[in-house]
Structure formats: C-alpha cells, structure tokens
TIKOL-31039 format. One line per field, with one value per residue (C-alpha): x, y, z; residue number from 1. Coordinates in steps of 0.25 Angstrom, whole numbers, plus 5000, padded with zeros to 4 digits. Layout:
BEGIN
X: [X	...]
Y: [Y	...]
Z: [Z	...]
k: [NUM	...]
END
This chain:
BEGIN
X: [5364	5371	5363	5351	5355	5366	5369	5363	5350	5353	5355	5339	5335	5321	5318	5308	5318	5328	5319	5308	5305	5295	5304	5316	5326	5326	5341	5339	5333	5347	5357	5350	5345	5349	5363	5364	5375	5385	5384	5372	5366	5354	5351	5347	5338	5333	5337	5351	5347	5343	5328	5320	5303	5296	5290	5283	5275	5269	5281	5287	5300	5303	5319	5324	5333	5324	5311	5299	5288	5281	5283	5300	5310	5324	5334	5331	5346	5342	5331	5315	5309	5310	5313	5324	5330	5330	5337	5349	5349	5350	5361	5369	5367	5370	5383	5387	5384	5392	5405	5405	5406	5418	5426	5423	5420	5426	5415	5403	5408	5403	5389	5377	5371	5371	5384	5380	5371	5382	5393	5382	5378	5395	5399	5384	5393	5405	5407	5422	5426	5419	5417	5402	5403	5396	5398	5410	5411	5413	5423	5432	5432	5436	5447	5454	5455	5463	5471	5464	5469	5464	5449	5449	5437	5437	5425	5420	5425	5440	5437	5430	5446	5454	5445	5444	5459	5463	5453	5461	5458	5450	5441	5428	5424	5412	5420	5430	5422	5420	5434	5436	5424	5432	5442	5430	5426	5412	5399	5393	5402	5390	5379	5387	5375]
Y: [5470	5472	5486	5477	5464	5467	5457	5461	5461	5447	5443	5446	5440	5435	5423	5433	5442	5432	5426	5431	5430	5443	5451	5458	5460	5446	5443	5431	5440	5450	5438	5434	5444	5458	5454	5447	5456	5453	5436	5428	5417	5417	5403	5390	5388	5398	5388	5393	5404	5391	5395	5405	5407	5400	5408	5393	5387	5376	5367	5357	5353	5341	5341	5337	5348	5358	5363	5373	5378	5381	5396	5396	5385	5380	5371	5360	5360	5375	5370	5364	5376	5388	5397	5387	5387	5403	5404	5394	5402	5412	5411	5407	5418	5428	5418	5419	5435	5438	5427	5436	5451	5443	5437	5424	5417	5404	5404	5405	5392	5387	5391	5381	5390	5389	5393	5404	5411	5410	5416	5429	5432	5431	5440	5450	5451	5453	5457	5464	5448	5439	5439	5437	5422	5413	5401	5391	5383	5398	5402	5390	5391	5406	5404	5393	5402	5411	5401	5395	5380	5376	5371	5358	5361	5375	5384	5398	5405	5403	5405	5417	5420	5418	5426	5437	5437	5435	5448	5460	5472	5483	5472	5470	5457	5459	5463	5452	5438	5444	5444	5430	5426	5432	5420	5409	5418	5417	5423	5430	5428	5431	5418	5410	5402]
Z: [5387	5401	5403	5401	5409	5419	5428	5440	5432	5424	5441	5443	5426	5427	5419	5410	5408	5404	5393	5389	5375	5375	5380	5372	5384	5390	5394	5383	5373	5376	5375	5361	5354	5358	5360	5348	5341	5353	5350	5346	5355	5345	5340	5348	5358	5369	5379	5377	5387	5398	5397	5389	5389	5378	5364	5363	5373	5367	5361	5373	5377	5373	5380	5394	5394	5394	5402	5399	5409	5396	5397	5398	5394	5399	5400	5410	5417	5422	5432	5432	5431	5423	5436	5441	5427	5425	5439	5434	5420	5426	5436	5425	5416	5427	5429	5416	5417	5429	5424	5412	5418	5427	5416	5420	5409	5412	5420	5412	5402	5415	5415	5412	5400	5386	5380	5370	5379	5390	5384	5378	5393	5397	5384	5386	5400	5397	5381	5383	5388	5380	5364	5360	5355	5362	5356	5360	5346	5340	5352	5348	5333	5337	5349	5338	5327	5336	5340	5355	5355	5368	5365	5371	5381	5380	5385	5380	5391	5387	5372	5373	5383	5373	5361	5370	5373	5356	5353	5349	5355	5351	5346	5354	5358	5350	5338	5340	5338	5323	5322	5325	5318	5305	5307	5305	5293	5296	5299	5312	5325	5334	5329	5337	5345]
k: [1	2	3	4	5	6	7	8	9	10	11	12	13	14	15	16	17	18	19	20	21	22	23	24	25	26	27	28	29	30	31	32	33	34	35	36	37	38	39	40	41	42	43	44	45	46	47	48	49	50	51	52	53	54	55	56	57	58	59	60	61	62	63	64	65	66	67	68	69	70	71	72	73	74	75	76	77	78	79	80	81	82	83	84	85	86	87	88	89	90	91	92	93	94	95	96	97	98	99	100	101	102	103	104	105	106	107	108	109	110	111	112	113	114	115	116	117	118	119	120	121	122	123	124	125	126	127	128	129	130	131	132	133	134	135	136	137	138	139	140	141	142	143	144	145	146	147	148	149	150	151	152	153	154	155	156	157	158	159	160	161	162	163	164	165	166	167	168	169	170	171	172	173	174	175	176	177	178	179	180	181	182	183	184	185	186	187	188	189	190	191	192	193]
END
C-alpha cells in the first residue's frame, strides 16, 4: 500500500485516481479491497469515502445531504461541485495520512470524514501504532473487557492508546485484535464496518 501511495503522491491524488470504479488501483479500491485482510471498511455506502463516481447513472438522488453531477457523487457538506468537494476530501485524507506517520492521532478524531475509512487511512499509515479496527463501538467493548473505565466521551484515538499500550510484546498489532476478539468469543475481528 504505501509503496503504491506514499504521501507525497496521495499530496498530487486526482479525483479519477481516487475513485474510479474501472480501475483496480484507485486509492478507494486499495482501502476496500486490496487491504482487506488488514480490517474490512467493506459494507455500507461508497459515500463513506466523501464521493465516489457512479456504476449507475440513471437512478436520482432524492437527499439533501448529498449531490451528483450525474457522473460522480458526494456528500453535499464537502462543496457544490464535484471538483470543490474532491479538494475538501482530499485535504483531509492527506490530513489524516500525515497525523498518522506523526503519532498524532488525537488529531484525526478531529477530522470531518467517515470514521471507519478514517481510522483505515491513520492504521494503512501507521500499522506498528495503531491496531486495524476501525470501528469505535468495537473499540469500547474491547478497552472495557480489559479493564479501560473511563468511557464517558471517549474518542478512538485514546482507545486505540490504551490497546496498544495493554498488547504484549512480540505480538503484532495485526495479530493482537484476534486476541482480544477471543474475549467476546466471537467471529472475525476485521468485519467491523
């Protein structure tokens, strides 16, 4: 993944290269499919990823929070026009890339993107700091079973700090969510979306 989209590169993303459906490298298409095995973001709608170009471009929209050009979709709060809203997108999703490789998390609770895709770009980022679940419903049942009591407001950022600080070394963050997941005794850590 970051061989493919290093920073500097994710700083110049084009809007086709982001998403495209036709293509199988889009960064979308990386974060969804090709990096599946290190945490699932599949599931819901592709506005999770703030816009995304249509497969079908005969239905309407029929939501204020939301606008089409007919050929790409996105969410309304990003701009009026596709190329205003990709710029928006994208300043956050280089945000939450360069807050990552610098440790500071805190940060990217902070950033106006959909959680799970958030928190997938900070771990792609920074996989030796963060562990590769992405959704805060999950984090909390998994910081209470080991004991985190302070959950009043609490944000991903200081869940995934105090995980991180309880995993025993010489296990991987990528082996240690399994781990964990074994207290719930449950299924898949990863389908977390």
């Amino acid at each position: 993944f970051i061989q493919t989209w290093p920073i500097e590169r994710l700083r110049h993303i084009t809007l086709e290269e982001y998403t495209n459906l036709e293509r199988k490298d889009s960064f979308t298409y990386w974060l969804e499919s090709l990096t599946g095995d290190t945490g699932s973001i599949w599931g819901g709608s592709a506005y999770k990823f703030g816009t995304f170009k249509r497969s079908n471009i005969e239905s309407e929209i029929d939501n204020d929070r939301y606008l089409t050009d007919g050929e790409y979709s996105w969410t309304a709060k990003y701009g009026s026009t596709r190329d205003e809203a990709f710029r928006r997108i994208k300043e956050i999703v280089v945000s939450v890339a360069e807050l990552s490789v610098n440790g500071e998390f805190n940060n990217i609770d902070k950033q106006d993107l959909g959680e799970a895709v958030k928190w997938k770009i900070a771990f792609l980022y920074n996989p030796s700091k963060l562990l590769p679940v992405f959704k805060k419903d999950i984090l909390i049942r998994a910081a209470e079973s080991k004991g985190f009591d302070n959950l009043a407001k609490v944000n991903v950022s200081k869940l995934q700090e105090f995980l991180i600080s309880i995993k025993p070394t010489g296990i991987s963050t990528l082996e240690f969510p399994n781990k964990v997941w074994e207290t719930f005794n449950l299924e898949n850590i990863y389908y977390v979306v």
